[in-house]
ZAMARGU-4260 file (C-alpha; in steps of 0.2 Angstrom, whole numbers, plus 5000, padded with zeros to 4 digits):
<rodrens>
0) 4920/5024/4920 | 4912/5020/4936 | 4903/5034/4945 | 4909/5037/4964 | 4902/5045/4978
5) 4910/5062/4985 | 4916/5051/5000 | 4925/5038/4988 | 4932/5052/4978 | 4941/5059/4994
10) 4947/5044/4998 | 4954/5039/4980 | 4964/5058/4984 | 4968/5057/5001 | 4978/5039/4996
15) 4988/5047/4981 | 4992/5064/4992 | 5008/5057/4999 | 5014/5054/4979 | 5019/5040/4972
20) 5032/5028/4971 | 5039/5016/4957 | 5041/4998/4961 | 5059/5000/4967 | 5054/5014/4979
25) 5041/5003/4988 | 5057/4990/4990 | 5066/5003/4996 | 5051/5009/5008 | 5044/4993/5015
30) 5061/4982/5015 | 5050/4969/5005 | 5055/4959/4990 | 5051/4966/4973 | 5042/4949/4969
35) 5033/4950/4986 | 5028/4970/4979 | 5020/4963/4963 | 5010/4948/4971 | 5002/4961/4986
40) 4998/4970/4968 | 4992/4957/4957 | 4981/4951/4973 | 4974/4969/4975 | 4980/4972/4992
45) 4991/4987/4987 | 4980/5000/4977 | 4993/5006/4960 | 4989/5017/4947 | 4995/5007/4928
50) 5006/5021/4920 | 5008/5013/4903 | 5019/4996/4907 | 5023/5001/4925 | 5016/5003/4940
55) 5017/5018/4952 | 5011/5013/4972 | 5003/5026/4983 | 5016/5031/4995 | 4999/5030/5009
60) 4994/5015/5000 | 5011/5006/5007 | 5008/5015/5023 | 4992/5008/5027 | 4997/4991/5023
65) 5011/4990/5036 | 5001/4997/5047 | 4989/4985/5044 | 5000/4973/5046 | 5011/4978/5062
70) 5013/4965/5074 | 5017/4970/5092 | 5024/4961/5110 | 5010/4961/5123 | 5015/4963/5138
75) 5021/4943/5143 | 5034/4945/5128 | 5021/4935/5115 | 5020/4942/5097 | 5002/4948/5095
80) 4995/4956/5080 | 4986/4975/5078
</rodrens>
């Protein structure tokens, strides 16, 4: 077992605080495919926790990732990203 730091300690809590979801959850939450689910989790994008055979996805995990990800209109009507 690795040895963390307080600070990465608070931050492993603070991401598994909002619960987690099951794969079909996260579908539901981010409107994404269920294959699009599993490559953002085989790539390491989406943090999970491996609960025998299945995965369970920090609700705040998903979060950040859209928000990450959100792409805005500036103000001439161009998509810009955040």
């Amino acid at each position: 077992m690795a040895i963390r730091t307080p600070a990465q300690e608070a931050r492993r809590m603070d991401l598994v605080s909002g619960g987690l979801l099951d794969v079909p959850g996260a579908v539901e939450f981010t409107r994404l495919s269920r294959s699009t689910i599993f490559e953002l989790l085989r790539a390491g994008t989406i943090a999970s926790v491996r609960v025998g055979k299945s995965r369970r996805i920090p609700r705040r995990a998903l979060e950040e990732f859209v928000a990450a990800n959100l792409v805005d209109v500036d103000t001439v009507g161009r998509l810009t990203t955040t």
